[in-house]
Every structure is written in structure tokens, then in C-alpha cells.
C-alpha positions as CSV (number, residue, x, y, z in Angstrom):
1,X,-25.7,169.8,-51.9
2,X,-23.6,170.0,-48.9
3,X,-20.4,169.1,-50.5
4,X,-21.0,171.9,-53.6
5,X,-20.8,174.4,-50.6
6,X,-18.3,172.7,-48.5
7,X,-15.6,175.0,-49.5
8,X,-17.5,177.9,-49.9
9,X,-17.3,181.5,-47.8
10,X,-20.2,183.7,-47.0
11,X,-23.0,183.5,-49.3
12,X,-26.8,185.2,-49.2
13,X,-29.7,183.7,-50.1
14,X,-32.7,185.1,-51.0
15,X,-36.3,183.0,-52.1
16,X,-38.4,184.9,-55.1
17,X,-41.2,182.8,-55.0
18,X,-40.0,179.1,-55.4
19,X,-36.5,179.7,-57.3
20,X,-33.4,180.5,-54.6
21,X,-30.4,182.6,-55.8
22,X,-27.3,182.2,-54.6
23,X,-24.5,184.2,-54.5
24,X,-21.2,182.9,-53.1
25,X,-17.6,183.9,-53.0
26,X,-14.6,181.5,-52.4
27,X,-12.5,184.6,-51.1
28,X,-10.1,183.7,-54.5
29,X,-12.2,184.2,-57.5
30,X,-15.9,184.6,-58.1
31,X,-18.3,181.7,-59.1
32,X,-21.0,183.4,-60.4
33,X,-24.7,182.6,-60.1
34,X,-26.3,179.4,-59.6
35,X,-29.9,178.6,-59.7
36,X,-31.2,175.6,-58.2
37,X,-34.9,174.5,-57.0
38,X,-35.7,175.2,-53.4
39,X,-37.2,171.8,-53.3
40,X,-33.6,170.5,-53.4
41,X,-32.1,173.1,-51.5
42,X,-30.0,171.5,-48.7
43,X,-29.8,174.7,-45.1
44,X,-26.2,174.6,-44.2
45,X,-25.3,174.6,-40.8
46,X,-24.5,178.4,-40.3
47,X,-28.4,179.2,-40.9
48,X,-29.2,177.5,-37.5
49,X,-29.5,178.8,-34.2
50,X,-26.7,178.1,-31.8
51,X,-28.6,175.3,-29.4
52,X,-29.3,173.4,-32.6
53,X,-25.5,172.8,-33.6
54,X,-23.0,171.1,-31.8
55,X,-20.8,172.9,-30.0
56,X,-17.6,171.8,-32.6
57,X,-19.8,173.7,-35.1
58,X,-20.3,176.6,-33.2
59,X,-16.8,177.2,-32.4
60,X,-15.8,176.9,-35.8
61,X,-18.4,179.3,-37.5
62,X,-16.8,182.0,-34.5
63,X,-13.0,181.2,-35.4
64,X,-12.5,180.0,-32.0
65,X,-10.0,177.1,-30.2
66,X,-12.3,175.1,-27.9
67,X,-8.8,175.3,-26.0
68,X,-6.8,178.3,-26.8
69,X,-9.7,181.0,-27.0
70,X,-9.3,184.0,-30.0
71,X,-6.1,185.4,-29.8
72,X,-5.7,189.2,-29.5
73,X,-6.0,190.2,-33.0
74,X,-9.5,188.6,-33.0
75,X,-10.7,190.1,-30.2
76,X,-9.5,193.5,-31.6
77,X,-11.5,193.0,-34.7
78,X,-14.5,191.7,-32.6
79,X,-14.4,194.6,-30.6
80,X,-14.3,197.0,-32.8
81,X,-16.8,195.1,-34.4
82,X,-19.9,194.6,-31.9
83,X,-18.6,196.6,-29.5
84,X,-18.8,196.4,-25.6
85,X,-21.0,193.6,-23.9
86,X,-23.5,196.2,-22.4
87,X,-27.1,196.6,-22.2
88,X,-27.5,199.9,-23.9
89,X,-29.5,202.4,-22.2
90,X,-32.4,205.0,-23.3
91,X,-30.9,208.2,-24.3
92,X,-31.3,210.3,-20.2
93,X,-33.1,213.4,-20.9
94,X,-31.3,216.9,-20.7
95,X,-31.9,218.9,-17.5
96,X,-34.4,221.0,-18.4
97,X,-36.6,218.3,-20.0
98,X,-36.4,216.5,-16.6
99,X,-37.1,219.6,-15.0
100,X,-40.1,220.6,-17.2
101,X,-41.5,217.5,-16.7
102,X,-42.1,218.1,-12.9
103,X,-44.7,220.7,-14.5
104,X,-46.8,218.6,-16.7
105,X,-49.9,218.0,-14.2
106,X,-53.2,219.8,-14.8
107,X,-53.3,220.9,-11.0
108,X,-49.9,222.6,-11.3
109,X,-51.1,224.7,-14.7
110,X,-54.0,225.5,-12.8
111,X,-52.0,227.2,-10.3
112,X,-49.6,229.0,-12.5
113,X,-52.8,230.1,-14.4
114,X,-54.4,231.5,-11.2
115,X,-50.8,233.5,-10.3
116,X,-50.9,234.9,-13.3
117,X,-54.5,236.4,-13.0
118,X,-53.0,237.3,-8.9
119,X,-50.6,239.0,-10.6
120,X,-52.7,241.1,-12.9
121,X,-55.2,242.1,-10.3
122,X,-52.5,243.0,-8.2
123,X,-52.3,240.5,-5.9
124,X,-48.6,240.0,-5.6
125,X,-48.8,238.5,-2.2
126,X,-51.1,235.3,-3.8
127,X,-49.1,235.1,-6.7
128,X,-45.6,235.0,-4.9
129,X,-47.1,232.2,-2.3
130,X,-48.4,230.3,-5.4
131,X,-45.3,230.5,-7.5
132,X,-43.3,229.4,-4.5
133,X,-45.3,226.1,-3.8
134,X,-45.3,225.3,-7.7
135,X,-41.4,226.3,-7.9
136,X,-40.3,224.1,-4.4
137,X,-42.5,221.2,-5.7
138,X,-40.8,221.2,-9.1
139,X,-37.5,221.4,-7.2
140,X,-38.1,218.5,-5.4
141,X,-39.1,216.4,-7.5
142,X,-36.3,216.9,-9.7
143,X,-33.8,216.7,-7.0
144,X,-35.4,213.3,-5.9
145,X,-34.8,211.8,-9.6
146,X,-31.2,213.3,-9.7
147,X,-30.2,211.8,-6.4
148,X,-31.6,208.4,-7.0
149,X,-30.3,208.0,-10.8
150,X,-26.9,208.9,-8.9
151,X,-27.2,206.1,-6.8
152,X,-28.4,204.0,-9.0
153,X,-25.9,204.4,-11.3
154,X,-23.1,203.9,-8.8
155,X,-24.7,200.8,-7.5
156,X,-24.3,199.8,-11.4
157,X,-20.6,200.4,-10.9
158,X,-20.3,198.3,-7.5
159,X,-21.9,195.4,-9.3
160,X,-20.1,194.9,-12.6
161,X,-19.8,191.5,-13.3
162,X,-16.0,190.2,-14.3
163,X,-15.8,186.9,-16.1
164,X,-12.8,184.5,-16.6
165,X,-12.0,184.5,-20.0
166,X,-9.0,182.1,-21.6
167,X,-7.1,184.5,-25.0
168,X,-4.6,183.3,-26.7
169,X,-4.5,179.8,-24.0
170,X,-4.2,181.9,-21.2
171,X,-6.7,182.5,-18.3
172,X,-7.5,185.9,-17.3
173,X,-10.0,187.7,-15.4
174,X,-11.9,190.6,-16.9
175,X,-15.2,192.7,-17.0
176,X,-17.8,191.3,-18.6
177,X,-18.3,194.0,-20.9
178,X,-14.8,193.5,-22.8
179,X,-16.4,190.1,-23.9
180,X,-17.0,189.5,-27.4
181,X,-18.5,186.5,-29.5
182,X,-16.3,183.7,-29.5
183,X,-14.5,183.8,-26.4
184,X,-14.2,181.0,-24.3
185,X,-15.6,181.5,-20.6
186,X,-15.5,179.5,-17.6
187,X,-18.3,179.0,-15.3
188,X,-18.6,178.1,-11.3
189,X,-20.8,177.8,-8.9
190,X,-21.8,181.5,-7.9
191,X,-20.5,182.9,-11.1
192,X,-23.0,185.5,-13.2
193,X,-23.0,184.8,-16.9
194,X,-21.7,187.5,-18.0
195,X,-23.3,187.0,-22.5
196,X,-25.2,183.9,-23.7
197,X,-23.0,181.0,-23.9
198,X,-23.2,178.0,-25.8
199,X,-22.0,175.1,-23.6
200,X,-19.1,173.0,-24.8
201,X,-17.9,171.4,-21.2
202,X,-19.9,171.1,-17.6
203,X,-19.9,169.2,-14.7
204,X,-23.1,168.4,-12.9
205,X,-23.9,172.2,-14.0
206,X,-26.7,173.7,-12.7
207,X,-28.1,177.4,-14.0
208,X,-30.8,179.2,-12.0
209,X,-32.7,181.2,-15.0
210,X,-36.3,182.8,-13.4
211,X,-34.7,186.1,-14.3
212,X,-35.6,184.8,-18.2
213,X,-37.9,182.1,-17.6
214,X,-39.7,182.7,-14.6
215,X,-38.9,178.8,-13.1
216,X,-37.2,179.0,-9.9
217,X,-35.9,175.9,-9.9
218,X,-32.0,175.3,-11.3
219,X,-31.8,173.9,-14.9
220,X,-29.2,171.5,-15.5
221,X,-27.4,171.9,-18.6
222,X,-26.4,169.5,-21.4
223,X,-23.3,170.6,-23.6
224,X,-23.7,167.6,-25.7
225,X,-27.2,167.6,-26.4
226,X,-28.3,169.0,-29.8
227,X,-31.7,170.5,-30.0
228,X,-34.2,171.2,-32.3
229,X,-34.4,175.2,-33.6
230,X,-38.1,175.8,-32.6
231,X,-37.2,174.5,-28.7
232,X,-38.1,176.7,-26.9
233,X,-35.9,179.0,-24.3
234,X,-36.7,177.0,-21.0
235,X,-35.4,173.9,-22.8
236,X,-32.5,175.6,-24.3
237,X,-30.5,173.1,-21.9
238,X,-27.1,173.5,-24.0
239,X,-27.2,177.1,-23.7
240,X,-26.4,179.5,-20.9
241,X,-28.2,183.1,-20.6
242,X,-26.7,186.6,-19.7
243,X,-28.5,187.8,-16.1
244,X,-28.9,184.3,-14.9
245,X,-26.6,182.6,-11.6
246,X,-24.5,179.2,-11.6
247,X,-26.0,177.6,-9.0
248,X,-23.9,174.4,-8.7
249,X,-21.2,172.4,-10.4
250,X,-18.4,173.8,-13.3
251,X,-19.0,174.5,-17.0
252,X,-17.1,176.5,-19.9
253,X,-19.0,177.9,-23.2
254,X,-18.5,180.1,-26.0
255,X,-19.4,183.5,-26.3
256,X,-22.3,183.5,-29.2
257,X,-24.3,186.8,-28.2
258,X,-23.2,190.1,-26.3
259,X,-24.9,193.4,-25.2
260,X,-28.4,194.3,-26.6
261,X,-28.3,191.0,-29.5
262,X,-28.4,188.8,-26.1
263,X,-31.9,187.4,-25.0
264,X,-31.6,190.0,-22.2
265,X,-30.7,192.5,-24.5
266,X,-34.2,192.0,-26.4
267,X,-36.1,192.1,-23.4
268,X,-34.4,195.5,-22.5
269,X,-34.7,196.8,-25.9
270,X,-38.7,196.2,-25.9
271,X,-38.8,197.6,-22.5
272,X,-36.9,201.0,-23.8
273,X,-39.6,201.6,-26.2
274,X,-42.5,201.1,-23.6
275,X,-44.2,204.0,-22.9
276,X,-45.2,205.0,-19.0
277,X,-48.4,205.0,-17.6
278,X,-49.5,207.6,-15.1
279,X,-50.0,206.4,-11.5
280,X,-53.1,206.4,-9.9
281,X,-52.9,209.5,-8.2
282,X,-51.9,211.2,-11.1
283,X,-55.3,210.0,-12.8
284,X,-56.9,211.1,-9.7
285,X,-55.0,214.7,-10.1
286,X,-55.6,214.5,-13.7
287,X,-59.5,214.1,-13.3
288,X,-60.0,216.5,-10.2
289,X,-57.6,219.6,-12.4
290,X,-60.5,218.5,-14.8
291,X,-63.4,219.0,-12.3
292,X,-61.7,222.2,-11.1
293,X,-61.5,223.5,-14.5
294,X,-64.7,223.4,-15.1
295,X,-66.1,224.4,-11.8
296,X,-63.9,227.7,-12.6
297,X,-65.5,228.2,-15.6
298,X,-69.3,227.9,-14.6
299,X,-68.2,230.1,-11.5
300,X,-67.1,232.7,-13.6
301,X,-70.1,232.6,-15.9
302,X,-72.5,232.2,-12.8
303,X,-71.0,235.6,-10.6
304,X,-70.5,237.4,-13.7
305,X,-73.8,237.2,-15.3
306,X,-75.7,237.5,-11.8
307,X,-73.4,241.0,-11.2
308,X,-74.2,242.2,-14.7
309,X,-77.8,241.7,-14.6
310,X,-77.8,243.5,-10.9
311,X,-75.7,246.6,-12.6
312,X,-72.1,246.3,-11.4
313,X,-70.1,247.8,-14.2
314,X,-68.8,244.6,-16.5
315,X,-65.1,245.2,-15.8
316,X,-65.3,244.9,-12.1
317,X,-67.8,242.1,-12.7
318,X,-65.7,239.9,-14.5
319,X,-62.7,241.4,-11.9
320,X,-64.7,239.7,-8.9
321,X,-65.9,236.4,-11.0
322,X,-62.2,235.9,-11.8
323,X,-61.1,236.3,-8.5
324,X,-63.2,233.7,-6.9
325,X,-62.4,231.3,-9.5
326,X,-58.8,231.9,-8.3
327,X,-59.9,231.4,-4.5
328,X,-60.8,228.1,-5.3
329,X,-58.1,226.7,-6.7
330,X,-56.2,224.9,-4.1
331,X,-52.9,226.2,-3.9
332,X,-51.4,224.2,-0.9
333,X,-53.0,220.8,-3.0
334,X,-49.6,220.0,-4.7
335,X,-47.4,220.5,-1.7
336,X,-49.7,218.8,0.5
337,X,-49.1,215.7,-2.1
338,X,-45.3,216.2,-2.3
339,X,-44.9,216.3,1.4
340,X,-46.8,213.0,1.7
341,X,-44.7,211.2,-0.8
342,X,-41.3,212.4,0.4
343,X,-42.6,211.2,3.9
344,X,-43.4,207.7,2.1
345,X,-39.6,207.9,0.3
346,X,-38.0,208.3,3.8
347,X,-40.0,205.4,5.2
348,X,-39.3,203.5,2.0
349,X,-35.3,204.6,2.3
350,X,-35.3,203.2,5.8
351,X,-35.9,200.0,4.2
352,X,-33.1,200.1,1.2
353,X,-35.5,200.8,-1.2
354,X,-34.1,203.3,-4.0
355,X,-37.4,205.2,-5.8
356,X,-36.5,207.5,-8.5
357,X,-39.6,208.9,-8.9
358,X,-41.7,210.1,-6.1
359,X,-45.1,208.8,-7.5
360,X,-43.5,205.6,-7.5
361,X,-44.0,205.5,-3.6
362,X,-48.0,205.8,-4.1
363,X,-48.2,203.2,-6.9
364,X,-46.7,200.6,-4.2
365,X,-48.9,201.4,-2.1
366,X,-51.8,201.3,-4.4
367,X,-51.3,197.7,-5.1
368,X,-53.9,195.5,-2.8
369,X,-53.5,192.0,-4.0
370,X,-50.9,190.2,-6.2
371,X,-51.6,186.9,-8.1
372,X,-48.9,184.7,-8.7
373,X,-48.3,180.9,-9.1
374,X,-44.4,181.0,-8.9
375,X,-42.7,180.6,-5.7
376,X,-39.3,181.1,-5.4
377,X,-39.5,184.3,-8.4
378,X,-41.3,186.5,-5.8
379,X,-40.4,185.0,-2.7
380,X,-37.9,183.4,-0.9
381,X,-39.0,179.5,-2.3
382,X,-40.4,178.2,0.8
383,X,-43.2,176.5,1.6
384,X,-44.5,176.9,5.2
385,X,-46.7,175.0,6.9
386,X,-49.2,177.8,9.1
387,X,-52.3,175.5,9.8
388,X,-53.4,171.9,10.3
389,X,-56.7,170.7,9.7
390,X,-56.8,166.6,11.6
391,X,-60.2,165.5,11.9
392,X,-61.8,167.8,14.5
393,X,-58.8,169.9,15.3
394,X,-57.2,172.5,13.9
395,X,-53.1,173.5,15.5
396,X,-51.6,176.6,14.2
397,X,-47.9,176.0,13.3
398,X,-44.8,178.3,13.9
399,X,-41.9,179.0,12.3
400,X,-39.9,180.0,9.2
401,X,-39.0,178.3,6.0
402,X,-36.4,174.9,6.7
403,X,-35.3,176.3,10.4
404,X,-36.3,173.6,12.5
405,X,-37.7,175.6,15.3
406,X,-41.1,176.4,16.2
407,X,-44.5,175.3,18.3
408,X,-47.6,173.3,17.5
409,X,-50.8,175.1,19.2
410,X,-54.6,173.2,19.3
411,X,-57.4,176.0,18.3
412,X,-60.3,175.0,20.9
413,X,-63.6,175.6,19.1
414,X,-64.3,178.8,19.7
415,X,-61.1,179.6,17.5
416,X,-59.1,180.8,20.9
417,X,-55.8,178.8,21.5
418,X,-56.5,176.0,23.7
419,X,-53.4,174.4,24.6
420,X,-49.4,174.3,23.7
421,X,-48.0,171.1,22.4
422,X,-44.2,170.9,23.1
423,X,-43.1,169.0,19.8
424,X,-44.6,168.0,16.8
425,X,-44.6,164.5,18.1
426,X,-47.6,165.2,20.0
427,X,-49.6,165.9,17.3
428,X,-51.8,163.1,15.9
429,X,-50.3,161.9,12.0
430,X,-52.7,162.8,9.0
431,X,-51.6,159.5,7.7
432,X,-52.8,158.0,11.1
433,X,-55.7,159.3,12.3
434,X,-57.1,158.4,15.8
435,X,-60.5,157.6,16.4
436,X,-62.9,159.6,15.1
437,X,-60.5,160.9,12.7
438,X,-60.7,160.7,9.0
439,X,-57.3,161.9,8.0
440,X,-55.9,166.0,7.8
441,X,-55.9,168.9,5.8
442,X,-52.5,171.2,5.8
443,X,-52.8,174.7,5.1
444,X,-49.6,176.2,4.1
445,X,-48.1,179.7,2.5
């Protein structure tokens, strides 16, 4: 089966029920249609995934020298092609949709609901202070997002990665997002991959990948190993991935995904189509503009119907019911709220933190406890030792990380530091204990 295809071009296959079709082209002269069983139907090479070929095979599906590169014609067609290695990004929303938005809570309609009823009682002086504090807490709001998708985006610019790319046999350095499948890239310790690679040289290459995977610990990579297509992409060990560091030793691959068809890509393009949730205190809003509402409503009803029944003529009734209602909506609520999360975003700011939205601030602070059994992905990948438990005694331990300084201190039993022990070979060995000791217990975070 192989060698009737051996010579072959492109060709589709398609499966009705247990009979495949295949239509081929040699690129001189067409060979018709040939039906065969799928029992005896032989997958060529090209119909695998890249970390299940070798990397010969890969190269030459691609049209690239495993030494030269593509030359310049090639990368022209590519380009044009598959265009630039970039993440592509949700459409931004116009101006005034981002400005609208700032109006969307129930608290805020409430408010423009009760200026308008100011307004037609007469009272401009309510209706220009509530109009005012809904206006300035649109207005900042929008600013805020403006400002940080500014920054953000020219943070993007600082950090382009480049990549060194060999065309044509000659090395060159360029942005990562000129790359297109097939070219040839080198890799070094401290290097971003810049598209997902399949390996074809390394030496002692080592990949950190928790950006994909999660593990913090470096994978090393295999060029020369050829995996199975299910494996799965932890154990992808002849493969490098676009967002993740070299961490040690050299390596060179070719270029066999780029932009949003990288595994990167994927996880961005799910994330684009992931609709927000509102934070907390937006549910909180959301629920007491609900409460309000109806507490508006039975006011109304209640002051109205008592003023009725006690003969007040049913135009002013229903002027003083309304009236009320609009006394207690609370006007100052939203900029009260506002004010407290720009104070947040300063505090944040102060700590080179970039929030784009200023609920943002309040979801981080909502968050009381977070479970995790990765170290190294969330924090800095060091274990400390804070507490040993040895027999009957317990000595708090300080300290950072591998830095070599720090004290031993005995807890007396009352919990209260007893005494200072001046280095750590004054304190008794779990693996020896003294006498009356039955080994120790280390606490550590």
C-alpha cells in the first residue's frame, strides 16, 4: 500500500461506512478513482501528528533543509499563507460600547430613574447632583480601562519575543511573529519559544512548560524519540511549545505550528469565547438594586393608598409617594463604591500590579483561601522548613528558600519562645533522637 502512494501528491480521504475513496493527483496527469477496503488501508505518514514522526519526516512534509532552512521564496508563500505568528486577539469594543457598559448595573438605572422623576417634579438641584455622580462614575471607570489597556498593550511591545531563525543557510535574528512553519530555529538556555517546534538537534535540553502543563519542573527533551499519537502533551518530549522557557542546555527544531493553530493558540482561542462572570460585589449590587426596587414599589403603593383614603387629591398623592421612593434611593452608593476601588487600584499600583477593570480590585480581595498542590506554578518552588516537631520539643525555624541564613528557636510549653539556639547543630537529629525521644516531625510551607 505504501509503495502505490509513494509517488503520490496531496490526496483526501473520506470513509462512507467501510469503503474509503481516494482521490489523488500526481501534479502531471490525473489517476482517477480507486477503491480499496479500509481493512487494508495502509495511514501514510503525513496523517500523523508531528511528535509521532521523525524529525527527517517532518522536515520533508514542510519542504525544509534540516541545514539550510526555506529560502525566501518559501517563506513568502508561507507568509502569505498562514500569516503572522501572533495570538489573535478578541475584536476591542468601540468607545461607546466600553463607555455604555460602565452603565449596565441595576443601582446606576435606579439612579438615572429617580433623576428623571427629580427632574419632572422640579427638582433640578437632585437631579443635577444625581446625574453628576452617575456621569463621574461612568467616567472613571472608563478612563481606568483605557489607561490600563494602554499599558498593557505597550508592555506587549517591550516584550516581543525575537527568535534566531537560519533562511536560505544563513542565521538571522528576527521577531517571533515573522515565523512561519518550516523554519528552522535555534534554542538556548533563556531563550522563549517563540511557535511549537518539533526537535531535530539538542544538547542536554531542558524546557520549563507549567505555562501548558502545570509541572514546574524542566522537561528534558528527546529529538530522536518517536512517540506514539495519543501521548499525551506532558510527554510530548520531542516537541517544544510556544509560551514555554529554555531552561538549560542548546536545541534547534522546526517550525510545525504558528499563531492561534499553536497549543497556546487553542487555549487563547477557548478563552476568547468565555464569557465573564460578575464579581461579587456586583451580585451584591445586583441583588440590593433588586431589594431597592421593590421597596420603591410597595412604598409608593403603601403612601399613596394611605393619602388617598385620608383625601389628599390623587395627583399630589402619587407626587409625594414618588418622591419618597426617590429619597431612598441612595445616590452617593455608586461613588461611595468607586472611590473605594480606585483607593484599592492605587494600593494595588504601588505594587506593579496593572488592573483593567476596577471590580477586579474587589474580586482579589474576595478570595479567602486557595487550594493548590503545585509548587513552583504559584510560588516561587521552595520548600521551607517553619517548624520542627523532635520528641517533646518543638523549634520554630527562620529563613527563606536555599539562603543559608537563619535561627533555630525551642517553643517552651506554654508555646512562648524559650531559648535561641545559635546553629542548627544544636538541635537534636530526627534521625537520632536522644533519650526520650522517638524521632521528629517537620513542618514545612
Amino acid at each position: 500500500m505504501t509503495g502505490l502512494f509513494q509517488n503520490c501528491g496531496r490526496f483526501l480521504i473520506t470513509e462512507p461506512s467501510n469503503i474509503c475513496d481516494i482521490r489523488f493527483k500526481t501534479g502531471l496527469e490525473d489517476r482517477g478513482d480507486v477503491m480499496l477496503e479500509a481493512q487494508t488501508l495502509t495511514v501514510e505518514a503525513s496523517s500523523l501528528p508531528a511528535h509521532a514522526q521523525s524529525a527527517s519526516d517532518v522536515a520533508a512534509q514542510l519542504g525544509t533543509d534540516i541545514v539550510r532552512g526555506l529560502d525566501d521564496h518559501q517563506v513568502a508563500q508561507l507568509t502569505e499563507q498562514f500569516g503572522p505568528n501572533q495570538l489573535r486577539e478578541a475584536r476591542a469594543p468601540s468607545v461607546l460600547k466600553r463607555l455604555a457598559a460602565q452603565f449596565q448595573e441595576l443601582v446606576i438605572w435606579l439612579l438615572i430613574a429617580a433623576a428623571i422623576v427629580s427632574g419632572a417634579m422640579g427638582e433640578w438641584t437632585d437631579t443635577i447632583v444625581i446625574l453628576a455622580i452617575v456621569i463621574l462614575n461612568g467616567l472613571l471607570g472608563f478612563f481606568q480601562e483605557r489607561r490600563a489597556d494602554r499599558a498593557m498593550t505597550a508592555l506587549q511591545k517591550l516584550s516581543s519575543p525575537r527568535a534566531r531563525v537560519i533562511r536560505a543557510g544563513q542565521a538571522a535574528v528576527l521577531p517571533a511573529s515573522q515565523l512561519v512553519p518550516g523554519d528552522l530555529v535555534e534554542l538556548e538556555a533563556g531563550d522563549f519559544v517563540p511557535a511549537d517546534l518539533r526537535l531535530i538537534h539538542s544538547a542536554a535540553l531542558q524546557i520549563e512548560e507549567a505555562a501548558l502543563t502545570g509541572e514546574s519542573s524542566s522537561v528534558l527533551k528527546d529529538p530522536a524519540a518517536v512517540l506514539d499519537g495519543q501521548v499525551p502533551l506532558g510527554d510530548r518530549v520531542n516537541l517544544a511549545f510556544t509560551g514555554t522557557t529554555v531552561t538549560a542546555g542548546k536545541g534547534s527544531g522546526i517550525v510545525i505550528s504558528t499563531g492561534m493553530n499553536t497549543e497556546l493558540g487553542r487555549i487563547a482561542g477557548m478563552l476568547q469565547h468565555h464569557e465573564p462572570q460578575p464579581t461579587p460585589l456586583q451580585q451584591q449590587l445586583t441583588r440590593f438594586g433588586k431589594m431597592l426596587v421593590i421597596a420603591c414599589v410597595v412604598i409608593v403603593a403603601v403612601i399613596f393608598t394611605i393619602q388617598v383614603l385620608r383625601g389628599m387629591p390623587v395627583q399630589t398623592a402619587f407626587l409625594l409617594a414618588v418622591s419618597l421612593a426617590v429619597a431612598a434611593v441612595p445616590e452617593g452608593l455608586p461613588a461611595v463604591v468607586t472611590i473605594a476601588l480606585a483607593l484599592g487600584l492605587g494600593r494595588m499600583a504601588k505594587r506593579h500590579a496593572l488592573i483593567r477593570k476596577l471590580p477586579s480590585v474587589e474580586t482579589l480581595g474576595s478570595v479567602t483561601l486557595i487550594c493548590t498542590d503545585k509548587t513552583g506554578t504559584l510560588t516561587r518552588n521552595q520548600m521551607t522548613a517553619r517548624r520542627l516537631h523532635i520528641g517533646h520539643d518543638v523549634y520554630d525555624v527562620s529563613g527563606a528558600g536555599y539562603d543559608p541564613a537563619g535561627d533555630f528557636k525551642r517553643r517552651s510549653s506554654d508555646g512562648e519562645v524559650a531559648d535561641k539556639i545559635g546553629d542548627e547543630s544544636s538541635v537534636p537529629s530526627p534521625g537520632t533522637p536522644g533519650e526520650g525521644q522517638g524521632g521528629g516531625v517537620l513542618s514545612a510551607r
